[in-house]
C-alpha positions in Angstrom: 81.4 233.9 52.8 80.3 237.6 53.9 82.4 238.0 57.6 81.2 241.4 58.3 77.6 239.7 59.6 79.6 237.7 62.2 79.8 239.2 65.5 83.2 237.7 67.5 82.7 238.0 71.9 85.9 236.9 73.8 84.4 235.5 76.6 86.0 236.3 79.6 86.7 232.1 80.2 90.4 231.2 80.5 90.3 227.3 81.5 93.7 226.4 83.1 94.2 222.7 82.3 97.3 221.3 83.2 100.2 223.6 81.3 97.7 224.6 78.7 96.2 228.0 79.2 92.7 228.1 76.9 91.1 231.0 75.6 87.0 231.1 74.8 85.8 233.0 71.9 82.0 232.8 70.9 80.9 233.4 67.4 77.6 234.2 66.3 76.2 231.2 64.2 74.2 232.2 61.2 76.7 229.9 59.0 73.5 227.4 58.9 76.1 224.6 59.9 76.2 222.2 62.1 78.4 219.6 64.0 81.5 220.3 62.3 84.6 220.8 64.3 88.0 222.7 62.7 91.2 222.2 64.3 94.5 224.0 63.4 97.5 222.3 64.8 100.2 224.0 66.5 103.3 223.3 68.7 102.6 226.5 71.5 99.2 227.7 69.6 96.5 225.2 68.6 93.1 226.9 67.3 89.8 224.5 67.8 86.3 225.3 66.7 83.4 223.2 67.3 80.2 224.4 66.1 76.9 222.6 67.2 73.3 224.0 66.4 73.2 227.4 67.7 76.4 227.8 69.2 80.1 228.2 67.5 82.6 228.1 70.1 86.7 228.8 69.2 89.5 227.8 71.8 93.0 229.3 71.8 94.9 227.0 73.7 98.3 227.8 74.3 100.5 224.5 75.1 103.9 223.8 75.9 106.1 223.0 73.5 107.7 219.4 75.4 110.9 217.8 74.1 109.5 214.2 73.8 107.1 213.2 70.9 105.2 210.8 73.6 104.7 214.2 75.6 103.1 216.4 72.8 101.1 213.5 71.9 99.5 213.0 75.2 99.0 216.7 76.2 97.3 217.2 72.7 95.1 214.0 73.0 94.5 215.2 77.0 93.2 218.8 75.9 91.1 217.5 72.9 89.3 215.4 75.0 88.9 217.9 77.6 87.4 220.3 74.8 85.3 218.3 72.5 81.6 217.6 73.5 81.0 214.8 75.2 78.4 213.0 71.9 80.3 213.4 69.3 77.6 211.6 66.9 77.0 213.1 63.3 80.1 215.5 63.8 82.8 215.6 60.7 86.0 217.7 60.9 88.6 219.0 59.1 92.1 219.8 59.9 94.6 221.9 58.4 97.6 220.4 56.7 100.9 221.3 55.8 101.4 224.9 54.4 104.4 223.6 52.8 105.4 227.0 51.6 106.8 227.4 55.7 108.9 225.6 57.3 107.6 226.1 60.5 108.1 223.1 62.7 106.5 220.7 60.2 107.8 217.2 61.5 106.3 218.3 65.3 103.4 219.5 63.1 103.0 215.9 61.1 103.0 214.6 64.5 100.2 216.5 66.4 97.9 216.3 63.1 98.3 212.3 63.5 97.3 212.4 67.0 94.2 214.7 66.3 92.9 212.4 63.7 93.3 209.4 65.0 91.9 210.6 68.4 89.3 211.8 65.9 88.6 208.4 64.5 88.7 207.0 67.4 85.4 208.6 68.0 84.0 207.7 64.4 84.6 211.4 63.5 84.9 211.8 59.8 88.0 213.8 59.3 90.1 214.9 56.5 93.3 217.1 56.6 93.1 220.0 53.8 95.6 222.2 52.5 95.3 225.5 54.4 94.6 227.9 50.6 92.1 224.9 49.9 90.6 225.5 53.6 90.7 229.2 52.9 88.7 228.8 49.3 85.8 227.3 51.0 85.6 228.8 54.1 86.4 232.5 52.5 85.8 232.3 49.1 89.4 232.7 48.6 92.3 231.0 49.3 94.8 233.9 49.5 92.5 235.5 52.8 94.5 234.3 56.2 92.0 236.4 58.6 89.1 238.1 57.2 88.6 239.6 60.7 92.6 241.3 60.8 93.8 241.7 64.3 90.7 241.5 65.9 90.6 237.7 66.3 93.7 235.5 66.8 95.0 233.8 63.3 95.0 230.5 65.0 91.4 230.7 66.1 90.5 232.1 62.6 92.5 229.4 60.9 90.2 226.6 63.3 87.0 228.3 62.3 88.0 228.2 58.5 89.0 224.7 58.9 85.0 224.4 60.6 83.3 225.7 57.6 85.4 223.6 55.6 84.0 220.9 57.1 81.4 221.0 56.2 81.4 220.2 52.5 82.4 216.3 53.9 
């Protein structure tokens, strides 16, 4: 997929919700795509990207990192709901799995990615979880790009948006 077309705008909208701080980026839509939603999990950074007709919308939410498993769980499930649109019919998603190359976190990782999709299905959201150089292949034509864009958009963000085009082959 040709990025250079794609304009990024931060918006200046930082939603305070709870602990979680959330940054808004817009995306110009001309990936001719629609009602697909890409999350990529995170214990302090989770990237979300929801794109519906004309708009693509990605969220950097920055979230605490809590000691209990009941804790992450219901701060995740809290800001996802917050986030997502309120008719979720016809929308399919896709979220990124284990990059079991790192060993970043994975058990808090596991955890959070079987909160978001069952919160997901809970709303009759197709969802699948995808390896991220699977994720990559589809959404960049290769699986060894992390962030077509480089430092100008947050690799969390970019990862969600990936993880939205992705979806899109459901």
């Amino acid at each position: 997929m040709e990025m250079s077309n794609h304009k990024l705008t931060p918006l200046d909208k930082r939603i305070i919700e709870g602990a979680n701080r959330i940054t808004i980026y817009e995306i110009q839509n001309d990936f001719n795509i629609d009602k697909v939603i890409g999350i990529d999990p995170g214990t302090t950074n989770l990237g979300v990207c929801i794109i519906s007709g004309a708009s693509c919308f990605v969220y950097q939410c920055k979230i605490p990192r809590y000691k209990e498993m009941l804790d992450r769980a219901n701060n995740v499930q809290s800001l996802l709901n917050s986030i997502l649109p309120q008719n979720l019919d016809g929308y399919c998603a896709v979220i990124e799995g284990a990059s079991y190359a790192k060993n970043y976190r994975q058990v808090e990782l596991a955890e959070i990615r079987a909160v978001v999709i069952l919160l997901l299905n809970k709303y009759n959201i197709k969802a699948q979880i995808m390896p991220p150089k699977t994720i990559r292949k589809i959404a960049w034509g290769n699986g060894n790009i992390v962030n077509p864009y480089g430092k100008e958009f947050p690799n969390d963000c970019i990862a969600a948006l990936g993880c939205a085009l992705a979806a899109s082959t459901i």
